[in-house]
C-alpha positions in Angstrom: 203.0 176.2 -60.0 199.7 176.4 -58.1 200.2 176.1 -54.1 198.0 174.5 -51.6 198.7 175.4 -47.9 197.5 174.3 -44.7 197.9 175.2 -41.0 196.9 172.8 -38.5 195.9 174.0 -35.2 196.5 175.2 -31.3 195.9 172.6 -28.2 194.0 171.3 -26.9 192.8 170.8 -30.8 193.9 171.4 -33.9 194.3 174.2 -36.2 195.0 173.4 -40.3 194.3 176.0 -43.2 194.2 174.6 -46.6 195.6 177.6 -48.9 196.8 177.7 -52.6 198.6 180.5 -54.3 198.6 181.1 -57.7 202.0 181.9 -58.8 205.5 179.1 -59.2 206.7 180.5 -55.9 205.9 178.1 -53.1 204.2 179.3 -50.3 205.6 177.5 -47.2 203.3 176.8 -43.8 204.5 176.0 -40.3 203.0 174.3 -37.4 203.7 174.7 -33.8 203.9 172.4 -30.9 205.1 172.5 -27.6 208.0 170.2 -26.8 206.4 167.6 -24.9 203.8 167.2 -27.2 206.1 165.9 -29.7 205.5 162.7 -31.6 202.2 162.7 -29.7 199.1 160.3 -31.3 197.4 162.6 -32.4 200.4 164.5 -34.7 200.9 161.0 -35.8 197.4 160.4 -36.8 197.7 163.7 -38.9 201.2 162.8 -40.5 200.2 159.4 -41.9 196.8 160.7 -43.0 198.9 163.1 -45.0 200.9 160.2 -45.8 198.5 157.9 -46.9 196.4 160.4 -49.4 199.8 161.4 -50.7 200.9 157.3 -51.3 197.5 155.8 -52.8 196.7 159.0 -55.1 193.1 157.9 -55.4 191.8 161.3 -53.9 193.7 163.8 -55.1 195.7 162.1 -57.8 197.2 166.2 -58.6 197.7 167.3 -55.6 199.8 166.2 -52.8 200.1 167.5 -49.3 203.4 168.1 -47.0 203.5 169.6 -43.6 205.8 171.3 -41.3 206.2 171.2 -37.9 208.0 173.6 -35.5 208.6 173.0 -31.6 208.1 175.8 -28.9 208.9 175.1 -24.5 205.6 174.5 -22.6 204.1 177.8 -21.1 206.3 180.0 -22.9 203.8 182.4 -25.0 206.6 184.8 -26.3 208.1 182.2 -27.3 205.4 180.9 -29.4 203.7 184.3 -30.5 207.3 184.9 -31.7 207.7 181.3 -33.4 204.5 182.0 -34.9 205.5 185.6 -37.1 208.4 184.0 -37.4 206.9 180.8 -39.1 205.2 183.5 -41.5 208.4 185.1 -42.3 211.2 182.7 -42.6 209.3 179.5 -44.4 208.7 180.8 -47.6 211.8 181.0 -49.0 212.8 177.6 -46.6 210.3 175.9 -48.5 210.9 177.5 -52.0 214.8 176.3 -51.7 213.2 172.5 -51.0 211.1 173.1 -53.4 213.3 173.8 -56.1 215.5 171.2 -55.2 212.9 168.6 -55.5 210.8 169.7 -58.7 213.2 172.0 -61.3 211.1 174.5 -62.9 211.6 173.3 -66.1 209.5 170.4 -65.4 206.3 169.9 -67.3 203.0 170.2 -65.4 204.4 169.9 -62.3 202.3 168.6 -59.4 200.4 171.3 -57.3 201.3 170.7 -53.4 198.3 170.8 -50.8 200.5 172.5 -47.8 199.1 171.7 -44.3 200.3 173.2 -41.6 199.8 171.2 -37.6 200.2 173.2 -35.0 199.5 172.9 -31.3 200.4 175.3 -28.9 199.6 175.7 -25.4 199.6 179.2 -24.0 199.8 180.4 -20.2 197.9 183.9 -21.3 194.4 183.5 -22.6 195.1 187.2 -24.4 198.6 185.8 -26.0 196.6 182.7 -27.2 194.0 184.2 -29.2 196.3 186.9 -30.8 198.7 184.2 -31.8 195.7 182.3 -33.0 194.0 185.1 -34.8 197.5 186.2 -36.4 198.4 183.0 -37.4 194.9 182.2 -39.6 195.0 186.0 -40.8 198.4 185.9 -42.3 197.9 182.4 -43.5 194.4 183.1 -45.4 196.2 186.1 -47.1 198.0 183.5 -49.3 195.0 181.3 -50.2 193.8 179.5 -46.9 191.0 176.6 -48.2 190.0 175.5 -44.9 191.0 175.3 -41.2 191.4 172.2 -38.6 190.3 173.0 -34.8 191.5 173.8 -32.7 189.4 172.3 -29.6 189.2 174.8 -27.0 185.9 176.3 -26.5 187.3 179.8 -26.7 189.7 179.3 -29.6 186.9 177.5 -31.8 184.7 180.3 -31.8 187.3 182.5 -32.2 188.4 181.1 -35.4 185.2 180.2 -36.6 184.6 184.0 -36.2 187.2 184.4 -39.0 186.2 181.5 -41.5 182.7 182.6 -41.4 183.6 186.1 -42.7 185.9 185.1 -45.3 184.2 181.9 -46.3 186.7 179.3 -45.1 185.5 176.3 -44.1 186.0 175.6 -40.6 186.4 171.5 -39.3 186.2 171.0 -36.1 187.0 167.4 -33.8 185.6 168.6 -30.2 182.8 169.2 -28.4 180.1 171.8 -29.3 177.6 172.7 -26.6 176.2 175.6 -28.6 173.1 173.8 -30.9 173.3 176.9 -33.4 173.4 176.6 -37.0 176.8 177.6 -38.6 177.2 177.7 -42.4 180.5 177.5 -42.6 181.2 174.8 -39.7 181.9 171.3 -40.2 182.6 169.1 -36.4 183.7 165.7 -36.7 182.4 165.0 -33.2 178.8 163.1 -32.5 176.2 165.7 -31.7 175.9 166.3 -27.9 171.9 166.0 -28.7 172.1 162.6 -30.2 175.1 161.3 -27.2 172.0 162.1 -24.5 169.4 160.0 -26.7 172.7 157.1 -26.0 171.9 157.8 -22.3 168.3 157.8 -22.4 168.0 154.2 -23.9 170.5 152.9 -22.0 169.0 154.5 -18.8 165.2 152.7 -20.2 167.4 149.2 -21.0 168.3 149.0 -17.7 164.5 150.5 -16.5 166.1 153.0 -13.9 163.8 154.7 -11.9 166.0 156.6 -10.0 169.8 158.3 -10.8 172.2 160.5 -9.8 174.2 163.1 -12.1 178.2 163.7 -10.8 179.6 166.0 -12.8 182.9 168.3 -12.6 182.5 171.0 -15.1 180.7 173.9 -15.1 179.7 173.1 -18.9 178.7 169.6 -17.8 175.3 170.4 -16.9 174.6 172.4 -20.3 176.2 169.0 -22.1 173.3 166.4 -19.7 170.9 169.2 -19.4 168.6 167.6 -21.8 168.7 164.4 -19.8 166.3 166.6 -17.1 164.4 167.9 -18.9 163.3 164.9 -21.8 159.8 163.5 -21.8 161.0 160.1 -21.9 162.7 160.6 -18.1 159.6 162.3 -17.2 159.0 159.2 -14.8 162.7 159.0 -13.5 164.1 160.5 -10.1 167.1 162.8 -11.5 169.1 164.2 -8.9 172.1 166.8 -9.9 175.6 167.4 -8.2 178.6 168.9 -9.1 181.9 167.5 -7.3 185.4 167.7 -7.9 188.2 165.6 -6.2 188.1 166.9 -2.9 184.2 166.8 -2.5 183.7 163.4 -4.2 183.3 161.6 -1.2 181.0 164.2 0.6 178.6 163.3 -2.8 178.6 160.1 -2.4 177.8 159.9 0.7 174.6 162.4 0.2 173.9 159.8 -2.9 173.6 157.0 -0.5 171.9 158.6 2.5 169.1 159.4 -0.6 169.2 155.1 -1.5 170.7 156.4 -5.2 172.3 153.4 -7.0 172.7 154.4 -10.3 175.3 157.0 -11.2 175.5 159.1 -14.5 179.2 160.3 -14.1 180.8 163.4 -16.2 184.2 164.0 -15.0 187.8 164.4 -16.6 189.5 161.2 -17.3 192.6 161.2 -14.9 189.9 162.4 -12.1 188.0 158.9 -12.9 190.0 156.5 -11.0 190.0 159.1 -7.8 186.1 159.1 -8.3 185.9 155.3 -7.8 188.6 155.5 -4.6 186.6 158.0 -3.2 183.6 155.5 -3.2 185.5 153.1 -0.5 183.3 154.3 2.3 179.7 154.5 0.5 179.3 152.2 -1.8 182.4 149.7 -1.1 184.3 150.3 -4.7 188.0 149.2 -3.4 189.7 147.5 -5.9 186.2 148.1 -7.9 187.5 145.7 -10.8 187.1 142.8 -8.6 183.9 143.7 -6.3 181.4 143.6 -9.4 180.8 146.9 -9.6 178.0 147.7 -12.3 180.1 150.2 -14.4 178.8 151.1 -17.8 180.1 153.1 -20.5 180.2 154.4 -24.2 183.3 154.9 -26.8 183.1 156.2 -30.6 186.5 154.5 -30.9 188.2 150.9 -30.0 191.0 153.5 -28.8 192.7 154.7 -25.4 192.3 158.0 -27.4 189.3 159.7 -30.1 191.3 162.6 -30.6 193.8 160.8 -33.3 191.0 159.0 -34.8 189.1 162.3 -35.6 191.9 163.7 -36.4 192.9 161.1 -38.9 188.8 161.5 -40.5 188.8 165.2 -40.3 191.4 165.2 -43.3 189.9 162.6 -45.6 186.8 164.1 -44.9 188.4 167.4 -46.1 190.4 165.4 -49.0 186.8 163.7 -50.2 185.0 167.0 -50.4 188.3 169.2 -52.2 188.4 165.6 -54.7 184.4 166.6 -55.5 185.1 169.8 -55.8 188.0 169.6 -58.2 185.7 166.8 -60.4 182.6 169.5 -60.9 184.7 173.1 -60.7 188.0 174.5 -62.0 189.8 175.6 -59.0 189.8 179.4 -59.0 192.6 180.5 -56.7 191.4 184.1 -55.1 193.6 185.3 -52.4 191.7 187.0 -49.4 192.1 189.2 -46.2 190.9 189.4 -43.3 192.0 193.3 -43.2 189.4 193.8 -46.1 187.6 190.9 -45.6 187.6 189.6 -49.0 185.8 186.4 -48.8 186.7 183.5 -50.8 184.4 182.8 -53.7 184.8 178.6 -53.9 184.7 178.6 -50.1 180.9 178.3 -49.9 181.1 175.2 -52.6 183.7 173.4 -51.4 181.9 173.6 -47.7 178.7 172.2 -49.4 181.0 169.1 -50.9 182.3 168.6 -47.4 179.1 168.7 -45.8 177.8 166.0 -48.3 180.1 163.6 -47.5 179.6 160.1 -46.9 182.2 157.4 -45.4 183.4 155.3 -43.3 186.2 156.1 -41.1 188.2 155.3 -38.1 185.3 156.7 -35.8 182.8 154.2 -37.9 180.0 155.8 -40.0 180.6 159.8 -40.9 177.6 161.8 -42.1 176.7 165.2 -41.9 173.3 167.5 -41.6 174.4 171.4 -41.3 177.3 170.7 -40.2 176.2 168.0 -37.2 178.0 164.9 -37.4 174.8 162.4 -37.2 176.2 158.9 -38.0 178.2 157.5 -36.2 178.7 154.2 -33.8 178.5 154.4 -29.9 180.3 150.8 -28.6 178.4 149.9 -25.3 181.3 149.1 -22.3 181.0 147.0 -19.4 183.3 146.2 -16.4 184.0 142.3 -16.0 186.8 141.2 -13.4 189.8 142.4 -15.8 188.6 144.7 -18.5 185.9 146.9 -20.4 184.6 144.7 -22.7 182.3 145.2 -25.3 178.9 144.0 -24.5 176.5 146.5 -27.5 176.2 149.0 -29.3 174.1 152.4 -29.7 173.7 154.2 -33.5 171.1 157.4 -33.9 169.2 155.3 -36.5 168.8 151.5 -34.5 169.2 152.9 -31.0 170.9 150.7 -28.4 171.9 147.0 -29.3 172.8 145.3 -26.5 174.7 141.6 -27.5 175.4 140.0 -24.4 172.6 140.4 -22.0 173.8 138.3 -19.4 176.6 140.6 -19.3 174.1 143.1 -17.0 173.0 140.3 -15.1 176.2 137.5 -14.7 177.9 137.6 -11.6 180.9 135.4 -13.5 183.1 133.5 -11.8 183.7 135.2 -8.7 183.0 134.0 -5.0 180.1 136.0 -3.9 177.1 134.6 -1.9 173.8 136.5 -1.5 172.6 136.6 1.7 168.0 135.6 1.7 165.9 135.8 3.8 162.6 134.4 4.1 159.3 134.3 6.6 157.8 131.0 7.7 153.8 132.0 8.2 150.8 130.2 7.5 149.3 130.7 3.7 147.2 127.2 4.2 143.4 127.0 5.5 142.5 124.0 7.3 139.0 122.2 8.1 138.9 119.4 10.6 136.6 116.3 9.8 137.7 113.1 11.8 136.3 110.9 9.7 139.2 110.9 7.0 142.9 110.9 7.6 145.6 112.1 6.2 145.5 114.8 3.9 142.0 113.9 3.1 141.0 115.4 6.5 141.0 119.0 5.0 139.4 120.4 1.7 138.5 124.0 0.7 139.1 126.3 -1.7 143.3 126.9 -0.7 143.5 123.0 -0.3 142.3 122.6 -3.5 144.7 125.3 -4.6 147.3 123.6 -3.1 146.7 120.0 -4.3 146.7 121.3 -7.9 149.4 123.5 -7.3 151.4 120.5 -6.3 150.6 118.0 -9.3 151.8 121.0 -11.8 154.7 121.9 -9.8 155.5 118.1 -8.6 155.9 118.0 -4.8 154.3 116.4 -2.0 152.9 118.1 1.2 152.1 116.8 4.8 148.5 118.8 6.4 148.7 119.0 9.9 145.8 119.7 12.3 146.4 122.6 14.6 146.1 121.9 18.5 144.0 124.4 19.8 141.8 124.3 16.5 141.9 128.5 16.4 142.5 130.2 13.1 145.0 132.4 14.8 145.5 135.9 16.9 147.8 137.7 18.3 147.6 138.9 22.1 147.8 142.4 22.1 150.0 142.0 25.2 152.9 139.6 24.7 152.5 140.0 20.8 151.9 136.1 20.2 149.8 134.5 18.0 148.1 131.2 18.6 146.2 128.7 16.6 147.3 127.8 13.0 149.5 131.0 12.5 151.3 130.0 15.9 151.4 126.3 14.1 152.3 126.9 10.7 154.6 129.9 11.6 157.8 127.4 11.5 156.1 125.8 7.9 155.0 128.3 5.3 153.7 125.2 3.0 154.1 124.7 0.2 156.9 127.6 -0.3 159.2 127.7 2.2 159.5 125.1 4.9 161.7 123.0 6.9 163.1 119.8 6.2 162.0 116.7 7.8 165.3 115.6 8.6 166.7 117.3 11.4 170.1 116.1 10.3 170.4 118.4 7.4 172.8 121.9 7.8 172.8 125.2 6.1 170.6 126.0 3.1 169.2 122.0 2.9 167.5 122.6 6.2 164.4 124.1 3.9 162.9 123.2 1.3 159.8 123.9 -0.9 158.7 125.5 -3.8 160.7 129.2 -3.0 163.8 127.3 -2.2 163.7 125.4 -5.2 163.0 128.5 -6.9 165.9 130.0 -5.2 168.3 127.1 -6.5 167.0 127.4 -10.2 167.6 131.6 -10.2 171.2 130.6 -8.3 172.2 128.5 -11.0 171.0 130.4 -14.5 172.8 133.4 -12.9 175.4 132.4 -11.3 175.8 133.3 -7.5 175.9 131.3 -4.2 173.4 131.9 -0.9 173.0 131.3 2.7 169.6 131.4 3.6 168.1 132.8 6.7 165.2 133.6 8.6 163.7 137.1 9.4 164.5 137.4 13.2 160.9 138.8 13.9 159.4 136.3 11.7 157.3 139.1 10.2 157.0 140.4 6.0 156.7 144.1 6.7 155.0 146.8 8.1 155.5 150.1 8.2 155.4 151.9 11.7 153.3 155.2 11.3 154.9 156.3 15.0 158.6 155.3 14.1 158.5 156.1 10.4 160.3 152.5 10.4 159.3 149.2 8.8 160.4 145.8 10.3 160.2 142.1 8.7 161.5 141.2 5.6 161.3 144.9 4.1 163.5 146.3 7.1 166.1 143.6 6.4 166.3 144.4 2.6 166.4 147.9 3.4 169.5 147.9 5.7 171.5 145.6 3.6 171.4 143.1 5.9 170.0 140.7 3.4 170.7 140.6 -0.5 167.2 139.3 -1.6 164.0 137.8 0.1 161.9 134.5 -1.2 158.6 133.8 0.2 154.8 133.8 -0.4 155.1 138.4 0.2 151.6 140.3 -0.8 152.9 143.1 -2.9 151.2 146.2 -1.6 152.0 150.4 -2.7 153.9 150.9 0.5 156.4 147.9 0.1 156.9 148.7 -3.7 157.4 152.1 -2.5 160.8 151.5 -0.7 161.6 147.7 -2.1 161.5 145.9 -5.6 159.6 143.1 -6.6 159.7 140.5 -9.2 157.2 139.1 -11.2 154.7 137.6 -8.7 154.6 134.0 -9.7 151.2 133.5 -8.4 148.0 136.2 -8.1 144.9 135.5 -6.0 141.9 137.8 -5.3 138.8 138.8 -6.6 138.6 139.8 -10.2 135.2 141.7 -11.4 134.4 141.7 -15.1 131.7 144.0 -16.7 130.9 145.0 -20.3 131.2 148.4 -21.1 127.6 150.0 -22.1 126.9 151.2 -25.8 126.3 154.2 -25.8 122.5 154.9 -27.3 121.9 156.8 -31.0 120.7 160.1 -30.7 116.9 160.7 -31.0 114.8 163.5 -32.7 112.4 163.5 -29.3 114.8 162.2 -26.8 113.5 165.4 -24.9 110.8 163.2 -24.4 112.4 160.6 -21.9 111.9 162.3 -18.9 108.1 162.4 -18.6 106.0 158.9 -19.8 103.6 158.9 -22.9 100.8 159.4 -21.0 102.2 162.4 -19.4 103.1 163.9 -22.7 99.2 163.1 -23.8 97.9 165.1 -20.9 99.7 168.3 -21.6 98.9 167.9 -25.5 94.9 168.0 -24.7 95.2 170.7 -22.3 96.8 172.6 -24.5 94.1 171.8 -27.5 91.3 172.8 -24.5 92.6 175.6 -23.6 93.0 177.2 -27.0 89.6 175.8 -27.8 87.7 177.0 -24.7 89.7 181.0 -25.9 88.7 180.9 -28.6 84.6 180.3 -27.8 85.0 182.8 -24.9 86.7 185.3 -27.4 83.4 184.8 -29.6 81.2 185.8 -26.9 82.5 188.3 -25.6 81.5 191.6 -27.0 84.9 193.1 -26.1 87.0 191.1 -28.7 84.8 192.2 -31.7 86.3 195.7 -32.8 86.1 197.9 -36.1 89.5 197.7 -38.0 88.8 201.1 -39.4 87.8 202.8 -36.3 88.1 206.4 -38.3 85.6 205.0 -40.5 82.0 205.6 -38.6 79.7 204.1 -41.3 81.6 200.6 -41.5 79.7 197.9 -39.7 82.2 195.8 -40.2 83.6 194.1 -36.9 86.4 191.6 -36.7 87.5 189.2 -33.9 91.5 188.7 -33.3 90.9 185.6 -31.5 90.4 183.3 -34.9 91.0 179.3 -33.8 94.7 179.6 -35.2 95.6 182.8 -33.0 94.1 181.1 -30.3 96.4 178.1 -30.2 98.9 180.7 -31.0 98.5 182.8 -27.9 98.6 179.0 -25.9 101.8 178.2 -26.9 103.2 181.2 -26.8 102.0 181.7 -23.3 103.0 177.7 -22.1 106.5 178.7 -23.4 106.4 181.7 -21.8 107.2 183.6 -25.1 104.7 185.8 -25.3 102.8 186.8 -28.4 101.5 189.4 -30.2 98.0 189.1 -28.8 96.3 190.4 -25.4 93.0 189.6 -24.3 90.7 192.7 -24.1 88.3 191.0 -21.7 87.9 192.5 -18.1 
């Protein structure tokens, strides 16, 4: 009878080995748990994945797999380091009896049994942990270990792995792996830490924040968002890092506020969540946060309360997929090995390569692997409505973020909240006085022409008063009044916002114009209610270079005493700087259009531009006279003529080095200041 054996794994993960031994005695395996672990999800998860590849037989149609489980008190390492040799002692022959029992040896062909063995143990000694670890895989790999499950903890995983990847076990891991490094014989079930930070950078660009804060608890938290910092795509975001625990949540928050941080990227334990969000009572007003409409956003690889079961349950089909390949393209050669002589298994670096080529589709959606990286999978995008997380997208590494509802971001729902705006009634109208029309005719100009064909596309009417004192408007640097049409029109900003002619009307109907009904169209695609009111200085904004303070609509935005501001508002650097604006739905200035020059081909004498033609004719016949006028000199002159064969007395023969072509020659070179090889010889 051939033997297959597993050993699942240690909490806060898992540890399985998948073993075979090659002889008709059966090789029992053992798991350990701590009592109040018992019947946990995640233990069930493993039992009816074992279950079901055991019931449908469409995997490993000759193999079947059984487990067993053992139990140890919480905390009590003795106890388990004791459980554990005695596991490796006892089980054997516990298991041969069953064995024998069930399948008499005189059965033909009987069916080999894949043994895994699920163990979670919790330790108080870090020292007790590991060796109980470490002595478990050791004496389980010395009867045929095929591959090992978890476990989760940090410490533990690389421990184990330490072992596989001398012996050539494969290793499959379900948790968290902050270290990028390449490991042959590792195989993690758990999206890529590298591809959950892409998740966070297109959500963070969906929602076109500009400036966030990063809680988290851990010490390893900033290694798992460090690559949130330092990506070029956040290159134009505000990041600002803290670390908090329960007690110093609130003391963060409150340094997130005083910095006018909205947006919150939160890494924290799970059952430290709900204290994060109490904590917030007295910054950002989060009591009972479910029913304040707090923007809270968030991803899950499962439609779960808990991951770990599902990864558990994909971690052994993935395993039972790549062993199935395995036994379809190679006879199983059952080698035992040692980690006393390390004696590495032979098939182990096959049957990792089957594993690693797997494609499915589990209980944690899409599974697919790239050296050992888990890089498919399905991110579902959460958001917080009045009773519940719901569903509103979804993020994969291939299509990026899908969002599905939209107005999820946006919809207030059904709750009673009203907005408080404020807007600023000032003059945006020029006005010219003729007396011989009335009415409206009595003005024109370019902003009344503006505004009469702004009102036929918009459809309203307007009223054009003339202003008493017939001044354009300015303010007395004294009392701080205005006069004129800005002391006029400073109760009607027409056409936008303005007050009703009946002074009957209450509340919001007390103004009207283009802003208000704006105002009513935004309230009622969205969702919300309003109360409008005026800025109490009746002013848009400034910024006080003495105070370092702003006033107008920009200081009521910016102490929360107003929700949102409607209103004719010039959008300037400084306002943007501390305030956001929406699309402005109207632009007026002066717009300059120019075409840009071609540029020119290059010329052979385009040294030639910077003198004129005739210029360039002057120098050439000075030059020409100048070589001409050396050349009839050098002629005359007695001391240019010279014998060339001055040892040779009864030559007569005299020659002249100043010929017409050395002449020009000794001109240029000279204009060029080049020199030549010629020197005038007279004095």
């Amino acid at each position: 009878m051939i033997k297959f054996s597993a050993m699942p794994g240690i909490e806060p993960g898992t540890l399985s080995s998948v073993g075979r031994h090659a002889t008709d005695r059966a090789e029992a395996s053992g798991a350990i748990f701590t009592e109040d672990q018992k019947d946990s999800s995640t233990e069930l998860a493993f039992k009816y994945a074992v279950y079901r590849i055991n019931k449908d037989k469409y995997l490993l149609p000759r193999t079947s797999l059984i487990y067993d489980i053992q139990y140890v008190p919480k905390d009590d390492s003795f106890h388990a380091s004791k459980k554990a040799v005695e596991l490796n002692t006892t089980s054997a022959y516990c298991e041969a009896t069953r064995l024998a029992g069930a399948a008499p040896s005189t059965a033909p062909n009987p069916i080999p049994l894949l043994h895994l063995k699920f163990m979670r143990n919790f330790l108080n000694t870090l020292l007790a942990l590991i060796s109980s670890c470490g002595l478990l895989a050791c004496q389980q790999v010395q009867y045929g270990v095929h591959a090992v499950f978890g476990p989760s903890d940090p410490l533990l995983g690389a421990h184990i792995h330490s072992i596989c990847d001398a012996l050539d076990i494969p290793h499959l891991e379900s948790r968290l792996d902050l270290d990028a490094e390449y490991r042959e014989f590792s195989i993690n079930l758990f999206p890529a830490q590298r591809l959950l930070n892409v998740a966070f950078q297109d959500v963070m660009a969906f929602l076109n924040w500009t400036k966030v804060a990063i809680v988290y608890e851990e010490d390893y938290g900033l290694i798992k968002l460090r690559e949130l910092v330092r990506s070029q795509v956040n290159q134009e975001v505000e990041v600002h890092l803290r670390q908090a625990d329960p007690d110093t949540y609130r003391a963060v928050l409150k340094e997130i506020k005083s910095k006018e941080i909205t947006n919150l990227v939160v890494d924290t334990r799970p059952e430290n969540m709900h204290y994060f969000l109490k904590g917030d009572i007295e910054t950002f007003d989060l009591e009972d946060f479910k029913y304040n409409f707090v923007n809270m956003t968030a991803f899950r690889i499962v439609d779960a309360e808990d991951a770990e079961p599902a990864l558990m349950y994909d971690s052994v089909l993935v395993f039972a997929i790549g062993l199935q390949t395995l036994e379809q393209s190679h006879a199983l050669r059952l080698s035992n090995v040692s980690c006393d002589q390390e004696m590495p298994w032979d098939g182990g670096l096959s049957l990792i390569n089957y594993i690693n080529s797997v494609e499915l589709k589990g209980l944690s959606g899409p599974i697919e692997f790239k050296e050992g990286r888990r890089i498919q999978f399905k991110l579902d995008l959460l958001k917080l409505k009045q009773h519940a997380l719901v569903k509103v997208g979804e993020w994969t590494p291939s299509t990026g973020v899908n969002v599905t509802d939209r107005a999820a971001f946006f919809d207030t729902g059904t709750m009673n909240v009203t907005l408080v705006v404020i807007t600023i009634l000032i003059p945006y109208v020029m006005m010219h006085y003729d007396k011989n029309y009335t009415g409206n005719a009595r003005f024109h100009g370019f902003c009344v022409d503006l505004l009469d064909r702004l009102s036929r596309d918009v459809g309203f009417d307007y009223i054009l008063d003339l202003v008493p004192d017939k001044k354009y408007g300015a303010q007395d640097p004294e009392t701080g009044e205005w006069n004129g049409m800005v002391l006029q029109l400073i109760k009607h900003e027409i056409p936008y916002v303005m007050h009703s002619l009946n002074p009957n009307r209450t509340g919001n109907s007390r103004y009207e114009g283009f802003c208000i009904d704006l105002l009513k169209e935004i309230a009622n695609m969205v969702g919300f209610e309003y109360r409008i009111h005026l800025v109490p200085d009746g002013k848009y904004g400034v910024y006080d270079l003495d105070t370092g303070e702003w006033n107008g609509i920009v200081r009521q935005l910016m102490d929360k005493k107003a929700d949102l501001a409607v209103g004719s508002m010039t959008i300037n650097y400084a306002r943007e700087s501390v305030i956001d604006f929406t699309k402005p739905f109207m632009n007026l200035g002066i717009s300059i259009l120019f075409k840009v020059p071609t540029t020119q081909p290059t010329r052979l004498f385009s040294f030639m531009n910077p003198l004129a033609i005739e210029i360039w004719l002057y120098v050439l016949a000075a030059y020409v006279l100048v070589s001409i006028t050396m050349f009839v000199v050098a002629r005359f002159s007695p001391y240019e003529w010279h014998n060339p064969h001055p040892c040779d007395v009864d030559n007569d023969l005299v020659e002249n080095q100043f010929s017409l072509a050395n002449s020009f020659w000794f001109t240029i070179g000279t204009l060029m200041q080049q020199g030549s090889d010629l020197n005038p010889k007279v004095q």
